[in-house]
C-alpha positions in Angstrom: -9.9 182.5 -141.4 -7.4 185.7 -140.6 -4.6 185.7 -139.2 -6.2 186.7 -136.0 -8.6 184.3 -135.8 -6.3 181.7 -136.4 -3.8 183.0 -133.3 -6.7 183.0 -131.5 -7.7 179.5 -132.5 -4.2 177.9 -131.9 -3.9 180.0 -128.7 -7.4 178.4 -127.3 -5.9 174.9 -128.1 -3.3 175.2 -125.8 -2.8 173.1 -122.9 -3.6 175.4 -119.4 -1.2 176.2 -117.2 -1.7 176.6 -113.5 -1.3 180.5 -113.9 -3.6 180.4 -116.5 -6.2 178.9 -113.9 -5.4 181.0 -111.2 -6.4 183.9 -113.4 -9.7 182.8 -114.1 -10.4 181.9 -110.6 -9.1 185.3 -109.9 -11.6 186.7 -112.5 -14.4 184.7 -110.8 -13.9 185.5 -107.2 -14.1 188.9 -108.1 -17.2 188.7 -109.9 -18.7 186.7 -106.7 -17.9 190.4 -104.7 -19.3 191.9 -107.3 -22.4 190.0 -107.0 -22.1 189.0 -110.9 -22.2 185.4 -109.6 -24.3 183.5 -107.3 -22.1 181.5 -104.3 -23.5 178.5 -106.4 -22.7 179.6 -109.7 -18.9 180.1 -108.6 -18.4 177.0 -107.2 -19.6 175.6 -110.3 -17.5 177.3 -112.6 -14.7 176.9 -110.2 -15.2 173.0 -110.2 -15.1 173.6 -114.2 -11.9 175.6 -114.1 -10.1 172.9 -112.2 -10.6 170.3 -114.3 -10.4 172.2 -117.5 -7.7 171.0 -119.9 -6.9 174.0 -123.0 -7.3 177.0 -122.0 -10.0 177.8 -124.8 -12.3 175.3 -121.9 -11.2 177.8 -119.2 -12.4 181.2 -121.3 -15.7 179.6 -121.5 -16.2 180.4 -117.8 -15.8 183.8 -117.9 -16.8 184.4 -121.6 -20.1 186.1 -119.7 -18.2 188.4 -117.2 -16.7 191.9 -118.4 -13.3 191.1 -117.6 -13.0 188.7 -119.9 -13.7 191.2 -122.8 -11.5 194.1 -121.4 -9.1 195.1 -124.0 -5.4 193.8 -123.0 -2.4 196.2 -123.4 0.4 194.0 -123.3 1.7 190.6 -122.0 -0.3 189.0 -118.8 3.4 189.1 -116.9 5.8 192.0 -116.4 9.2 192.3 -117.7 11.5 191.2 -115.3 15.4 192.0 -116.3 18.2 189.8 -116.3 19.8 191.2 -113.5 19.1 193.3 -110.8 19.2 196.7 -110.4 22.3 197.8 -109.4 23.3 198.7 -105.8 19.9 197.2 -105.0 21.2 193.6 -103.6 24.5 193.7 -101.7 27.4 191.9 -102.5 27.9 190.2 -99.4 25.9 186.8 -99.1 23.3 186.5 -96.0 24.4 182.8 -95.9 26.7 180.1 -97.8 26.2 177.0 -98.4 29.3 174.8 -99.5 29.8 170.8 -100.2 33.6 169.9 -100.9 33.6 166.0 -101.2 29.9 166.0 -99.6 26.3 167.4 -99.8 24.9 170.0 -98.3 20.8 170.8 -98.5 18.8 174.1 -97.6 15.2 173.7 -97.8 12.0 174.1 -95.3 10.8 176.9 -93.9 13.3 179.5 -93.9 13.6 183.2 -94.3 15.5 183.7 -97.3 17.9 186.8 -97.6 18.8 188.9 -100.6 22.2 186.6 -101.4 23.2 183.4 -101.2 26.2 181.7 -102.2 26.1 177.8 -103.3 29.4 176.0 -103.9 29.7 172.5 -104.9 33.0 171.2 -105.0 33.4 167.3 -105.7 29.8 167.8 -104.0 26.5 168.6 -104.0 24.0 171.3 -103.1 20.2 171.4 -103.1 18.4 174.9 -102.6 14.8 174.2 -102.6 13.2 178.0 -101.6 9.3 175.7 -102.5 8.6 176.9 -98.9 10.5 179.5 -97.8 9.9 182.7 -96.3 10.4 185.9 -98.8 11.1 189.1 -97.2 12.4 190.6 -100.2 11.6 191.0 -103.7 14.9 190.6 -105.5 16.7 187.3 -104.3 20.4 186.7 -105.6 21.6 183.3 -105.9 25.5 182.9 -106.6 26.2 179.0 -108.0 29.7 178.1 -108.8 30.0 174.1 -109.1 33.2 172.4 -110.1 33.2 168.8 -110.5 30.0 168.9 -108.4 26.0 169.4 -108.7 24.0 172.7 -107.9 20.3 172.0 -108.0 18.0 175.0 -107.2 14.4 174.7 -106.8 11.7 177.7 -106.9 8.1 178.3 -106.5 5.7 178.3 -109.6 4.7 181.7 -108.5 7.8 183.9 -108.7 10.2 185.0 -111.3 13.2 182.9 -112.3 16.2 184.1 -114.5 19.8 183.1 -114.7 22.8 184.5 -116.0 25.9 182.4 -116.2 27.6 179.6 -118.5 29.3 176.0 -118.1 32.8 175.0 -119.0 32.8 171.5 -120.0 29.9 171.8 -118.1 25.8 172.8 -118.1 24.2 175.9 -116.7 21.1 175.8 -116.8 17.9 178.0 -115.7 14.5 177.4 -116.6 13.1 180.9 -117.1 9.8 182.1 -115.3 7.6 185.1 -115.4 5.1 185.8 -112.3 2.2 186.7 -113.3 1.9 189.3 -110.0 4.3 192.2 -111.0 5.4 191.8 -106.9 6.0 188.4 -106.5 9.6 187.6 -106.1 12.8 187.5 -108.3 15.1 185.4 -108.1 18.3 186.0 -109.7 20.9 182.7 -110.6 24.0 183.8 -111.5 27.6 181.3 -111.8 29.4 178.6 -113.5 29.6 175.2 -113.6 32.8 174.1 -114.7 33.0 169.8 -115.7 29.9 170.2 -113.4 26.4 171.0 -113.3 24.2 174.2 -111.8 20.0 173.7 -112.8 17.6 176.3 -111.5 13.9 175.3 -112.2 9.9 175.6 -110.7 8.6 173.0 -108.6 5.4 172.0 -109.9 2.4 172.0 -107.4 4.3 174.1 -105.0 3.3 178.0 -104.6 4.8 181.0 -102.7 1.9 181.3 -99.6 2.6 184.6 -98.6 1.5 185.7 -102.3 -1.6 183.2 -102.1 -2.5 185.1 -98.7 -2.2 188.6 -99.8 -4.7 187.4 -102.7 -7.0 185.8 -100.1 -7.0 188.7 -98.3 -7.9 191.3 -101.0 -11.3 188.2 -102.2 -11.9 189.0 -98.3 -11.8 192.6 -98.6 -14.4 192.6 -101.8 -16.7 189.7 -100.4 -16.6 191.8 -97.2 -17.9 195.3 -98.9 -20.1 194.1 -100.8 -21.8 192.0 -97.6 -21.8 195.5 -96.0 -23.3 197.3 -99.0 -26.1 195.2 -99.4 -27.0 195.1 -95.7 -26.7 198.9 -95.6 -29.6 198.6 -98.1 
């Protein structure tokens, strides 16, 4: 076995992701407007690709379909720097949220802003954006904790990077690539000094608005191809 063969092998023994399923449901709804699948024939494989467990068992869905033999030019995510562009997020935060001796918590639906400023002193903050409202692509979120806790919490489906350090302390941010070059980005930058500042994904949680501009596009292709074949 060649090199290649063997990449491929340990690649197909890895455990899926949900981003790796989402693609091959993406893969198979398109082929249903395409008319490459019967409506039975999707929800089968779709059934299949839910409860597959490597991602070697979810290629085997789509092993049929053209897409899955198209030639792939580089990474399945787009690179997403370390900080923003410059001038493109303004330095003044849209809102602040503080905790000196207490707690403080912002989470539910909410429209979040381009900057936000979290500081935990003797305190601590919890950011949870799982189910908030993005209305811009680049999110900044400033974290200073001292002697206190700042726990941020993201969707699986947008971008995540941090740029910061601790001080007798631990800054920490779990790094995440979208898979849609237009989901979100948000930004983590601070210190935590003889404190703590943690930035990850919330498992099982999903930006909608993303989910609904997919949906919407499935719609589109089931709804031309209904057209086309009734034109007939």
């Amino acid at each position: 076995m060649d090199l290649h063969q063997q990449t491929g092998a340990r690649t197909a023994a890895l455990r899926a992701s949900d981003a790796d399923r989402d693609r091959i449901a993406d893969i198979l709804r398109d082929a249903l407007a395409e008319g490459r699948l019967t409506a039975d024939e999707h929800a089968e494989r779709v059934e299949g690709v839910l409860s597959a467990k490597t991602v070697g068992e979810l290629e085997v869905f789509i092993q049929d379909l053209p897409a899955a033999h198209q030639a792939r030019t580089g990474p399945g995510y787009s690179h997403v720097p370390h900080r923003p562009a410059a001038g493109t997020v303004p330095p003044e935060a849209d809102e602040n949220v503080v905790a000196v001796f207490s707690a403080a918590v912002r989470k539910g639906r909410w429209r979040v802003g381009r900057r936000m400023h979290a500081f935990a002193v003797f305190g601590n903050v919890e950011i949870d954006l799982s189910e908030a409202l993005f209305e811009y692509q680049q999110i900044v979120i400033k974290a200073v904790s001292v002697f206190g806790n700042v726990e941020i919490r993201v969707p699986e489906n947008v971008s995540l990077r941090g740029t910061g350090g601790g001080v007798l302390g631990t800054f920490e941010v779990d790094t995440l690539d979208a898979a849609d070059p237009d989901a979100p980005v948000v930004y983590v930058d601070g210190w935590a000094v003889l404190g703590n500042v943690e930035a990850r994904p919330k498992r099982g949680r999903l930006v909608a608005d993303i989910l609904d501009r997919v949906q919407r596009k499935v719609d589109r292709a089931v709804d031309r191809h209904t057209r086309r074949h009734l034109g007939r």
